[in-house]
Backbone and ligand atoms as CSV (ligand in chain L), in Angstrom:
chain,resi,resn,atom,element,x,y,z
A,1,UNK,N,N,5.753,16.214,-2.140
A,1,UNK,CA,C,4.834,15.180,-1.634
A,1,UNK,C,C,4.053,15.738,-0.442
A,2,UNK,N,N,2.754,15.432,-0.588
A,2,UNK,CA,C,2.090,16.728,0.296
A,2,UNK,C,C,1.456,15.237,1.238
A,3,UNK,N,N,1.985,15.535,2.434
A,3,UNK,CA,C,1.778,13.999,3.146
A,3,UNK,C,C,0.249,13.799,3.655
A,4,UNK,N,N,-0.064,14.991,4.291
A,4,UNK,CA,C,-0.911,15.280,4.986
A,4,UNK,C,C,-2.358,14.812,3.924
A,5,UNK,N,N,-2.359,15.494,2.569
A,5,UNK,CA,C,-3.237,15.068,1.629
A,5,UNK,C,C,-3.463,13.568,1.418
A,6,UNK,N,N,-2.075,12.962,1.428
A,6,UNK,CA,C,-2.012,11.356,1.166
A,6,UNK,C,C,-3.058,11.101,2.627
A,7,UNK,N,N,-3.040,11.366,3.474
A,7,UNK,CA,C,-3.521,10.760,4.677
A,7,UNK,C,C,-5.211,11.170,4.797
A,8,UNK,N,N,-5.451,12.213,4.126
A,8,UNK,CA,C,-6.876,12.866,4.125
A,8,UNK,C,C,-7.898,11.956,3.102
A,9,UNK,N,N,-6.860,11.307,2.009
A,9,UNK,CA,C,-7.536,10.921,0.438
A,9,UNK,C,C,-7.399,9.410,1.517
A,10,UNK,N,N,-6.481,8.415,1.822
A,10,UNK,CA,C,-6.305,7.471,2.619
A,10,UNK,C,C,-7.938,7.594,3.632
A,11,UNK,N,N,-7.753,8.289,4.688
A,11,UNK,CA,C,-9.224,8.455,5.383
A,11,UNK,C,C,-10.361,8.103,4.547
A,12,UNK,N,N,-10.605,9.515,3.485
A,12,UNK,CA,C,-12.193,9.078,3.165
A,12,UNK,C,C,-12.113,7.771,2.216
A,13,UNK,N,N,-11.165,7.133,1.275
A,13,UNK,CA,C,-11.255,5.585,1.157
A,13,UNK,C,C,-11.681,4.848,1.967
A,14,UNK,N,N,-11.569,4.991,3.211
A,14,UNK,CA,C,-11.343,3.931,4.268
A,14,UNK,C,C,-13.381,4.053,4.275
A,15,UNK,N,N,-13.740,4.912,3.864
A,15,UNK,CA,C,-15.400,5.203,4.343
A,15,UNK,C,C,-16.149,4.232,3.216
A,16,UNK,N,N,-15.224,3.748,1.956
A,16,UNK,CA,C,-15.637,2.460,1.281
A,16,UNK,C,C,-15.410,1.036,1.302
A,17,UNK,N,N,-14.638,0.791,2.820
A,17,UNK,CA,C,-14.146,-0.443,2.807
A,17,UNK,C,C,-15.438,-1.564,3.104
A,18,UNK,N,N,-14.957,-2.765,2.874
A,18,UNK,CA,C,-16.123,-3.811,3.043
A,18,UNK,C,C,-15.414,-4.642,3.770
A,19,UNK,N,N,-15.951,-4.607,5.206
A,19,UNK,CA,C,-15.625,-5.310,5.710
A,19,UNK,C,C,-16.494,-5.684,6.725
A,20,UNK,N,N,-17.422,-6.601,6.190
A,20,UNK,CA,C,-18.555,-6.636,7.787
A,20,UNK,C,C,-18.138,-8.132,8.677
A,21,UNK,N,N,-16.605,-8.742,8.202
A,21,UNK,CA,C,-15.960,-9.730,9.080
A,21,UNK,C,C,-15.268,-9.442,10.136
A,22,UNK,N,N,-14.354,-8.188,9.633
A,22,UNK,CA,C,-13.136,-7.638,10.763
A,22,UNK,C,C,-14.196,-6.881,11.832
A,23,UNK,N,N,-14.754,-5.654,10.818
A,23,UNK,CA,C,-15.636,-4.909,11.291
A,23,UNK,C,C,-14.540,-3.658,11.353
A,24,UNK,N,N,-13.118,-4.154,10.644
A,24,UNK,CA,C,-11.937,-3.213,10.641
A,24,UNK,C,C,-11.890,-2.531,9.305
A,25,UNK,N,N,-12.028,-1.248,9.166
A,25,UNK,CA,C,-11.861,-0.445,7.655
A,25,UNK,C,C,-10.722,-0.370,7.506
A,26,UNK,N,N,-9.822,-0.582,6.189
A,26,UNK,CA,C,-8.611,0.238,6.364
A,26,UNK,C,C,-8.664,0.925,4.648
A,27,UNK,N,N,-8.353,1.982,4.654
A,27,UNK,CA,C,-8.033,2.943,3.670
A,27,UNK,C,C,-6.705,3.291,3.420
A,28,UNK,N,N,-6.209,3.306,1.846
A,28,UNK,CA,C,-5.142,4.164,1.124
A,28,UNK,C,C,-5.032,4.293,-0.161
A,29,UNK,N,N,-3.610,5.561,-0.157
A,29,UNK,CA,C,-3.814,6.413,-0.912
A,29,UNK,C,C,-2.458,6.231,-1.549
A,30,UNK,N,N,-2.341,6.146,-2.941
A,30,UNK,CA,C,-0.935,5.686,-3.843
A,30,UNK,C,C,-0.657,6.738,-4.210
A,31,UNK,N,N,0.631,7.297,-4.260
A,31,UNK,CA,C,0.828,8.590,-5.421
A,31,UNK,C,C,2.151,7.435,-6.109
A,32,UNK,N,N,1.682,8.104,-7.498
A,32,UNK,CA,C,2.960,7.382,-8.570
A,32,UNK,C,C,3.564,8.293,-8.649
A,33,UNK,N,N,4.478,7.717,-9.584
A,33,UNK,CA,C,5.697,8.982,-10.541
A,33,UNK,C,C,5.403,10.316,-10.869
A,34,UNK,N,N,4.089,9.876,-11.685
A,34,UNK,CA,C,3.312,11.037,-12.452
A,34,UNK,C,C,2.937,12.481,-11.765
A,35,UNK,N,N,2.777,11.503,-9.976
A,35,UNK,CA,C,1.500,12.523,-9.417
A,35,UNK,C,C,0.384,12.571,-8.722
A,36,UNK,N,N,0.091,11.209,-10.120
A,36,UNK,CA,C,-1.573,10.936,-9.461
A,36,UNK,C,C,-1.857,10.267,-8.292
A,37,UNK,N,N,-3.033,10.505,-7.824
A,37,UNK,CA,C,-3.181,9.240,-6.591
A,37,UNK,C,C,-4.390,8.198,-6.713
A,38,UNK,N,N,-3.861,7.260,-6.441
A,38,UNK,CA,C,-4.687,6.182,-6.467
A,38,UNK,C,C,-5.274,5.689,-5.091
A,39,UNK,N,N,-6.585,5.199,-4.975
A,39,UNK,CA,C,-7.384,5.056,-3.687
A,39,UNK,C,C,-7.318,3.780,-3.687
A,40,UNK,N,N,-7.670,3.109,-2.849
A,40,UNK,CA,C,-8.453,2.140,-2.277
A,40,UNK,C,C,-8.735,1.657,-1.057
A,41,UNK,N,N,-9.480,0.151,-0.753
A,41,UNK,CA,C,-10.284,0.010,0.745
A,41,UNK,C,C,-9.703,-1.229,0.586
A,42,UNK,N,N,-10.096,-1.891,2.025
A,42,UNK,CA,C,-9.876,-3.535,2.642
A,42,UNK,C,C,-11.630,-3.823,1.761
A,43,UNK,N,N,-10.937,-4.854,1.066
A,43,UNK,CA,C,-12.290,-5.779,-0.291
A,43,UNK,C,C,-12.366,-7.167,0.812
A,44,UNK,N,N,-13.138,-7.393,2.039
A,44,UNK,CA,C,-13.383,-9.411,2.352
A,44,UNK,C,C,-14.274,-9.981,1.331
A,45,UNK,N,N,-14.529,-11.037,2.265
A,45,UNK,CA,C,-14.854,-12.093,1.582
A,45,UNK,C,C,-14.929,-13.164,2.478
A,46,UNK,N,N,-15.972,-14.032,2.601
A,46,UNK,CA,C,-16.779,-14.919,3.199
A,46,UNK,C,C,-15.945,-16.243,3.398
A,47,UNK,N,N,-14.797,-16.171,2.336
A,47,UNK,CA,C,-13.509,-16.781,2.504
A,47,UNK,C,C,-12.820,-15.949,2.621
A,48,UNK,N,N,-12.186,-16.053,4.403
A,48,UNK,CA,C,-11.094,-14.630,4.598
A,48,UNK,C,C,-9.898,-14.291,3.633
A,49,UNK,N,N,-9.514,-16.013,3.073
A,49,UNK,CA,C,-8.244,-15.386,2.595
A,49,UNK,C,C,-8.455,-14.926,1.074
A,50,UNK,N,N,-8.942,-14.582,0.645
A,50,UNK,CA,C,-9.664,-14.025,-0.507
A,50,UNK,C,C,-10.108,-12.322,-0.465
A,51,UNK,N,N,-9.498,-12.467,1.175
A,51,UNK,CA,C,-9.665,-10.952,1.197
A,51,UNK,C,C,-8.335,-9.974,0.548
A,52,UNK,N,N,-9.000,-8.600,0.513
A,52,UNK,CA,C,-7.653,-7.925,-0.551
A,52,UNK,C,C,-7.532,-6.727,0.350
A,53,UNK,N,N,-6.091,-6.803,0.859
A,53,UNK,CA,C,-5.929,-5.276,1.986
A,53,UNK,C,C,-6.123,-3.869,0.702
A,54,UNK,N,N,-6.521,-2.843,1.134
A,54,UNK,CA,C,-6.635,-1.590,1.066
A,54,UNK,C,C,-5.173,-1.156,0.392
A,55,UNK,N,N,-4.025,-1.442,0.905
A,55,UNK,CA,C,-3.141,-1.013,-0.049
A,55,UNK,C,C,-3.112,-1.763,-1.188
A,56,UNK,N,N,-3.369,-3.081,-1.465
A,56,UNK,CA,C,-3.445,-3.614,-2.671
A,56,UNK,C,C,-4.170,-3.032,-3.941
A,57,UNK,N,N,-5.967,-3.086,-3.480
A,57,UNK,CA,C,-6.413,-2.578,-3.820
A,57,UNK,C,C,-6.356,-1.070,-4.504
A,58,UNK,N,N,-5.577,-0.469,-3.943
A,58,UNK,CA,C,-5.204,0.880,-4.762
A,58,UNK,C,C,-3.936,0.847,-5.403
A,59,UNK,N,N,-3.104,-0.144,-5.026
A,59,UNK,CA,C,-1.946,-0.428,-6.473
A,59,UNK,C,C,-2.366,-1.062,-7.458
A,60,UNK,N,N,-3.373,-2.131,-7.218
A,60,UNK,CA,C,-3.882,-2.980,-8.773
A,60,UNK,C,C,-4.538,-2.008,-9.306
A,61,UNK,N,N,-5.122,-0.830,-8.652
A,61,UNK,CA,C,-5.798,0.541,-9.785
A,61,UNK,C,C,-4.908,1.013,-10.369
A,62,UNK,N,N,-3.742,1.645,-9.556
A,62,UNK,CA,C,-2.797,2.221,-10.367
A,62,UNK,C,C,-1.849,1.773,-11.638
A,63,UNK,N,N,-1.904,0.390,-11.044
A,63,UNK,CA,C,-1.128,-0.509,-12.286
A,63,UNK,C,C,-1.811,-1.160,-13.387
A,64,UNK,N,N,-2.940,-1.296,-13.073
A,64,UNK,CA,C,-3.822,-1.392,-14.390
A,64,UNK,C,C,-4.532,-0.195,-15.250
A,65,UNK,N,N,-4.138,1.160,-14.576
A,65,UNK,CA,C,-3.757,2.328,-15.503
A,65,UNK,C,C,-2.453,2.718,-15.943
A,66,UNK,N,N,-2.031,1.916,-16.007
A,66,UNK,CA,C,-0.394,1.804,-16.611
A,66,UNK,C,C,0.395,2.709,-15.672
A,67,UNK,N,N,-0.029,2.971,-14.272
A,67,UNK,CA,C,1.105,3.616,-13.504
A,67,UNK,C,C,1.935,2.519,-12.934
A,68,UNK,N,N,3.433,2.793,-13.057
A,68,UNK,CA,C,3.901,1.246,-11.993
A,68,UNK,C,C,4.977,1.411,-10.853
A,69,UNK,N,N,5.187,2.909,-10.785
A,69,UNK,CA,C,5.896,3.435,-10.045
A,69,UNK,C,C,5.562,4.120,-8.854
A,70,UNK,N,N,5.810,3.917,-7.743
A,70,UNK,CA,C,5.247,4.208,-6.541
A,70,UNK,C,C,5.954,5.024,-5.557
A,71,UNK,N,N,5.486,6.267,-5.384
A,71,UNK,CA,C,6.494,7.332,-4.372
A,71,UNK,C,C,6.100,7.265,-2.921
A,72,UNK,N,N,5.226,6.789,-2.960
A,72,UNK,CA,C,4.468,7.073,-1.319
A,72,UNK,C,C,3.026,6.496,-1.279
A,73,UNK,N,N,2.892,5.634,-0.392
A,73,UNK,CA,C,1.564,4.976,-0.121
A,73,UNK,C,C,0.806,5.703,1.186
A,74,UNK,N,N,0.086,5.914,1.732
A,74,UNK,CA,C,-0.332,6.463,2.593
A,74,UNK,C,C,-1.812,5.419,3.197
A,75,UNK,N,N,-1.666,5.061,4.438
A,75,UNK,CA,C,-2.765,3.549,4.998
A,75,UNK,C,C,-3.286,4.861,6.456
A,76,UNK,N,N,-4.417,4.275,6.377
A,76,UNK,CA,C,-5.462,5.000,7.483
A,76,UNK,C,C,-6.432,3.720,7.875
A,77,UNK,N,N,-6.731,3.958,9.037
A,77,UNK,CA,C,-7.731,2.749,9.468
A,77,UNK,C,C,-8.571,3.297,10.726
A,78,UNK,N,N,-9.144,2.512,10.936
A,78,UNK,CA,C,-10.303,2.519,12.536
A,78,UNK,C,C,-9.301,2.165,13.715
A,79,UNK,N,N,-8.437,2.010,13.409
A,79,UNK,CA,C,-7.688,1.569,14.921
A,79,UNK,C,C,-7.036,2.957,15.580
A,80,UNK,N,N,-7.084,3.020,17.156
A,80,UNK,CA,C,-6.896,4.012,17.359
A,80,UNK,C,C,-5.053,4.121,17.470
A,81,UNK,N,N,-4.657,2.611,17.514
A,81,UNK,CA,C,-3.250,2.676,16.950
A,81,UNK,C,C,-3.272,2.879,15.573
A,82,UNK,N,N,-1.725,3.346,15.265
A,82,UNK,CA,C,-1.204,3.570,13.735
A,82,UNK,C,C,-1.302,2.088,13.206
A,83,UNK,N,N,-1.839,1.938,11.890
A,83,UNK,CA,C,-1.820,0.701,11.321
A,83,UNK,C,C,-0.611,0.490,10.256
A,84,UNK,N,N,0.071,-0.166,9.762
A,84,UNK,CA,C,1.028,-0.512,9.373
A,84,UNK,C,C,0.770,-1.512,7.962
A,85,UNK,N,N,1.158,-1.456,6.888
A,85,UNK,CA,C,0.983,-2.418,6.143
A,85,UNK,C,C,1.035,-3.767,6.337
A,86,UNK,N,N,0.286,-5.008,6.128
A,86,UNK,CA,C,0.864,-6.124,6.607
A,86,UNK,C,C,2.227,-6.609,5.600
A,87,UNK,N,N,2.379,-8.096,6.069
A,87,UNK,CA,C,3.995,-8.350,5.309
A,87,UNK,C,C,3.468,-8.178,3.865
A,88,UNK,N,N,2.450,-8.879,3.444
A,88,UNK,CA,C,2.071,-9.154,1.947
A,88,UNK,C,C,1.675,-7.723,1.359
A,89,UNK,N,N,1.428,-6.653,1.823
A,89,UNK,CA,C,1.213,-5.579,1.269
A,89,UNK,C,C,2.755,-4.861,0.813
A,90,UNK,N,N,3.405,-5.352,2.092
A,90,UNK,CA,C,4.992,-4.478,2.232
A,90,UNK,C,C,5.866,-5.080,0.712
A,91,UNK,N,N,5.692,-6.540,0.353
A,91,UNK,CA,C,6.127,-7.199,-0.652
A,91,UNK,C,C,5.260,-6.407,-1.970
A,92,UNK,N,N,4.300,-6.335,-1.882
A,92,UNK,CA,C,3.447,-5.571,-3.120
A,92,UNK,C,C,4.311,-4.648,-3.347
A,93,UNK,N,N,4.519,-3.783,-2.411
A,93,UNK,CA,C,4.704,-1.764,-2.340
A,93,UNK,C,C,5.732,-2.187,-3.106
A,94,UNK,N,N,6.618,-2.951,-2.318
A,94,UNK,CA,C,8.240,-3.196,-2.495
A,94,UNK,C,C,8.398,-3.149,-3.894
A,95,UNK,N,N,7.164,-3.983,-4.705
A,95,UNK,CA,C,7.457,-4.714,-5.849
A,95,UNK,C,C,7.240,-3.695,-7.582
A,96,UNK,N,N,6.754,-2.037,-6.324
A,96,UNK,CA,C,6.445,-1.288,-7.967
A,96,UNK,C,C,7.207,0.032,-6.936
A,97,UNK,N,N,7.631,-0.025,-5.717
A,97,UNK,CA,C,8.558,1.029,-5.279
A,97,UNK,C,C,9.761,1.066,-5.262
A,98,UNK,N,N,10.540,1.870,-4.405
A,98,UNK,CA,C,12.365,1.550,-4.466
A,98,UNK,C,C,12.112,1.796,-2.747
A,99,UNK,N,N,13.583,1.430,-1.666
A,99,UNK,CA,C,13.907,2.079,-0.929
A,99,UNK,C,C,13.215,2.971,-0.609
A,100,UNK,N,N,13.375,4.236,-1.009
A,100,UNK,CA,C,12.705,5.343,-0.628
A,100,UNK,C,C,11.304,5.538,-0.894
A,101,UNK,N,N,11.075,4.860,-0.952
A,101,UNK,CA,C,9.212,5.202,-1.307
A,101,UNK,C,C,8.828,5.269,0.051
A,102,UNK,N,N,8.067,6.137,0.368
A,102,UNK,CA,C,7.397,6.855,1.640
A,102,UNK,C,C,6.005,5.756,2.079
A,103,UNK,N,N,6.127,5.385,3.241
A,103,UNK,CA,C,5.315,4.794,3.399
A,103,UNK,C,C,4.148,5.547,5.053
A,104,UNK,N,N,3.503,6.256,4.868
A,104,UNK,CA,C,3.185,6.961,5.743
A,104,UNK,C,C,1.460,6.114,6.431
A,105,UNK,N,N,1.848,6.369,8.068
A,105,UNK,CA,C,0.653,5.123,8.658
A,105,UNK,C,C,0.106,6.122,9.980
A,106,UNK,N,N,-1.164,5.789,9.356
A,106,UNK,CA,C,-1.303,6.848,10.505
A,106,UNK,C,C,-3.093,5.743,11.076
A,107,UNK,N,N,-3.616,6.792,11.882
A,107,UNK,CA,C,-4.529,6.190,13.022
A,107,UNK,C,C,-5.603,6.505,12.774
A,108,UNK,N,N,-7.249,6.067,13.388
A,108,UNK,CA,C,-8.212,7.075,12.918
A,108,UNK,C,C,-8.360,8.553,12.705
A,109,UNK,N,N,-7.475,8.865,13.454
A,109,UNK,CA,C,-7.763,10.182,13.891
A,109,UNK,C,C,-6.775,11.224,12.845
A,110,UNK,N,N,-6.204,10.729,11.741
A,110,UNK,CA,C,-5.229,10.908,11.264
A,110,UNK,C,C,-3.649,11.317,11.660
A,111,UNK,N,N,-3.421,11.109,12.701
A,111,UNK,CA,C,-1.773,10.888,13.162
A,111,UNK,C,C,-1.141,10.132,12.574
A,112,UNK,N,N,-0.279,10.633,11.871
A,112,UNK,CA,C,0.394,9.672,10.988
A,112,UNK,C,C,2.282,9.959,11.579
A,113,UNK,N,N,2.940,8.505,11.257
A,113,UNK,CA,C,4.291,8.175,11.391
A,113,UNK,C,C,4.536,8.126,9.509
A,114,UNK,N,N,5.873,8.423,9.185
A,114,UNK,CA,C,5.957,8.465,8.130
A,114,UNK,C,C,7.996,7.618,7.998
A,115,UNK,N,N,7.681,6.405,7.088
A,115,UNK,CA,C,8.458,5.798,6.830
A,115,UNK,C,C,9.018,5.705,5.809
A,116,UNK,N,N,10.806,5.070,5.637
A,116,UNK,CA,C,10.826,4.780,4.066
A,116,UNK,C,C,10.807,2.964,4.229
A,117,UNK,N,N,10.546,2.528,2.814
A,117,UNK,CA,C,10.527,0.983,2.184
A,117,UNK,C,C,11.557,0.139,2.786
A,118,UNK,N,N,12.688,0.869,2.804
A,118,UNK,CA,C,14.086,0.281,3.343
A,118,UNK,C,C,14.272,0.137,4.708
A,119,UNK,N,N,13.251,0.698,5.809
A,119,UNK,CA,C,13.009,0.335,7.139
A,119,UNK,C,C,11.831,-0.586,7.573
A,120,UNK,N,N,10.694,-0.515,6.655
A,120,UNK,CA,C,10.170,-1.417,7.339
A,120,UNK,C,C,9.959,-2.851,6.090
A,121,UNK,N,N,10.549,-3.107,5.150
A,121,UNK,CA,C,10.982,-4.191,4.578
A,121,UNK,C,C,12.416,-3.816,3.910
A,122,UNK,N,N,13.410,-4.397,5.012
A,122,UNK,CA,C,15.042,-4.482,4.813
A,122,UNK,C,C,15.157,-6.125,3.943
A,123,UNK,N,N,16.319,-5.442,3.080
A,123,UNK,CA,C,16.667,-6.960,2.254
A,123,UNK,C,C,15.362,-7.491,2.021
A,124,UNK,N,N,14.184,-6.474,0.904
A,124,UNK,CA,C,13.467,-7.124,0.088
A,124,UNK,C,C,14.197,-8.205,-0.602
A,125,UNK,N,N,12.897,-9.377,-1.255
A,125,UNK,CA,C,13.338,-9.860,-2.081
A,125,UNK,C,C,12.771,-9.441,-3.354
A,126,UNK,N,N,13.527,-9.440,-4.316
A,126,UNK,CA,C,12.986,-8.591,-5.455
A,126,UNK,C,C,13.210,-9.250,-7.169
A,127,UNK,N,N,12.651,-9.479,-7.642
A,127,UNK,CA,C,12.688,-10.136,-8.931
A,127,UNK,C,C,13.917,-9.916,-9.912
A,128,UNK,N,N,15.014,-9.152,-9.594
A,128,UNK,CA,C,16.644,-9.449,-9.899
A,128,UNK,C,C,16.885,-10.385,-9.141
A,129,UNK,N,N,16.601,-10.727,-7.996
A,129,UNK,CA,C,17.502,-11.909,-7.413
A,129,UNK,C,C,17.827,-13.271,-7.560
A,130,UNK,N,N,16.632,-13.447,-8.369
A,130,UNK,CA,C,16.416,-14.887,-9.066
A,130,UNK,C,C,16.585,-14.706,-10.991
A,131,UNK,N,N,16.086,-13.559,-11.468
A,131,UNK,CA,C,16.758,-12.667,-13.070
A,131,UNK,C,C,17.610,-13.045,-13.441
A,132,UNK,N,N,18.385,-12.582,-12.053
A,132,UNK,CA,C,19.913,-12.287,-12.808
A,132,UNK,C,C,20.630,-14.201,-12.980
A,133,UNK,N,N,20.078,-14.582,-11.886
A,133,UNK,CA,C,20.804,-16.379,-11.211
A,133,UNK,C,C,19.978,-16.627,-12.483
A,134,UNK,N,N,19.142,-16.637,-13.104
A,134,UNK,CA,C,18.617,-17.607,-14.131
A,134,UNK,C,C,18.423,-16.770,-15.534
A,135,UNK,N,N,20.099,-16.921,-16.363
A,135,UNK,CA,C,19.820,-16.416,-17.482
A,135,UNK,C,C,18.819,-16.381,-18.567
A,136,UNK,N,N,18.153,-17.705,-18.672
A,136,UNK,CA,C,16.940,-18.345,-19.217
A,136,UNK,C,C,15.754,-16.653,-19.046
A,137,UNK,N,N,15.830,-16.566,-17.946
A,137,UNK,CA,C,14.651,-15.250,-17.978
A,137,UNK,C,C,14.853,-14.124,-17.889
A,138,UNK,N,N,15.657,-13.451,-18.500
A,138,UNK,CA,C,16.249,-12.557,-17.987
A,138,UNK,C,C,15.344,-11.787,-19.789
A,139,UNK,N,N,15.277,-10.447,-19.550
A,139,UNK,CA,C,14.355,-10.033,-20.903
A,139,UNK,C,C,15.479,-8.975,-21.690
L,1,THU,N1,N,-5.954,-4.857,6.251
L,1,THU,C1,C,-5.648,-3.952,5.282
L,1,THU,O1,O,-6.505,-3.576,4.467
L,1,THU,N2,N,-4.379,-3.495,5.207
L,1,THU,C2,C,-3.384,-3.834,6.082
L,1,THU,O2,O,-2.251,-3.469,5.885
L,1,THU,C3,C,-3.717,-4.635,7.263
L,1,THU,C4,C,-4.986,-5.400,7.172
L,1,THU,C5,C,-7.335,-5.351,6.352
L,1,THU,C6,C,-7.522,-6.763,5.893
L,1,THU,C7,C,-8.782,-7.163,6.637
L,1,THU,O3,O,-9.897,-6.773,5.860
L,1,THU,C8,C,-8.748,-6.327,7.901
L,1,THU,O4,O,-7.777,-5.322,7.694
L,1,THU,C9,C,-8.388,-7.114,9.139
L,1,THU,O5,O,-7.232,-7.828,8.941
């Protein structure tokens, strides 16, 4: 896992974000199972909450190319602090990663901190937890 790349491909995403509300870009970069990496930007919208963070945006690419497995996300932004996934992104990652999926956050300037899943969302909740309690859905 070549981190530094995740954080370079993360950056120039961030140079497509739309955001003329925040006036905040944020960019990242997915690697799956396979390899590949998937991009994306912060998508607003004139109704904020309709907005779609930058890590989303590059997992709904990856998963609507049939990737669904996630080794490492990599987030870059305009802030001269490290930016961090918000909660609803951390539940996304959670939801096509494990534990160990690398979650690496770094700053404009590319300084990056590099995390796993299991520190900064402990005791996900995860779609066995309710599976398993309700035989009815279980596949
Ligand atoms: N944003 C992201 O794209 N990812 C995050 O993890 C944090 C927030 C975006 C959403 C919005 O467009 C802007 O940053 C300000 O919240």
């Amino acid at each position: 896992m070549d981190f530094d790349y995740l954080v370079r491909k993360a950056m120039e995403a961030k140079e497509k974000a739309y955001a003329p509300y925040s006036g905040f870009r944020v960019g990242a970069a997915v690697q799956t199972a396979s390899g590949r990496v998937y991009t994306g930007c912060n998508v607003e919208n004139s109704s904020f909450g309709a907005t779609i963070c930058a890590e989303r945006t590059a997992i709904a690419k990856a998963v609507s190319e049939g990737e669904s497995k996630i080794v490492a996300v990599a987030v870059s932004s305009d802030g001269e602090n490290i930016t961090y996934p918000c909660g609803i992104c951390r539940q996304v990652i959670s939801e096509f990663g494990n534990d160990e999926t690398k979650v690496i956050c770094s700053n404009k300037n590319g300084q990056y901190k590099i995390y796993e899943m299991k520190d900064i969302l402990p005791h996900a909740f995860a779609g066995e937890d309710f599976m398993t309690k309700n035989k009815g859905m279980n596949t």
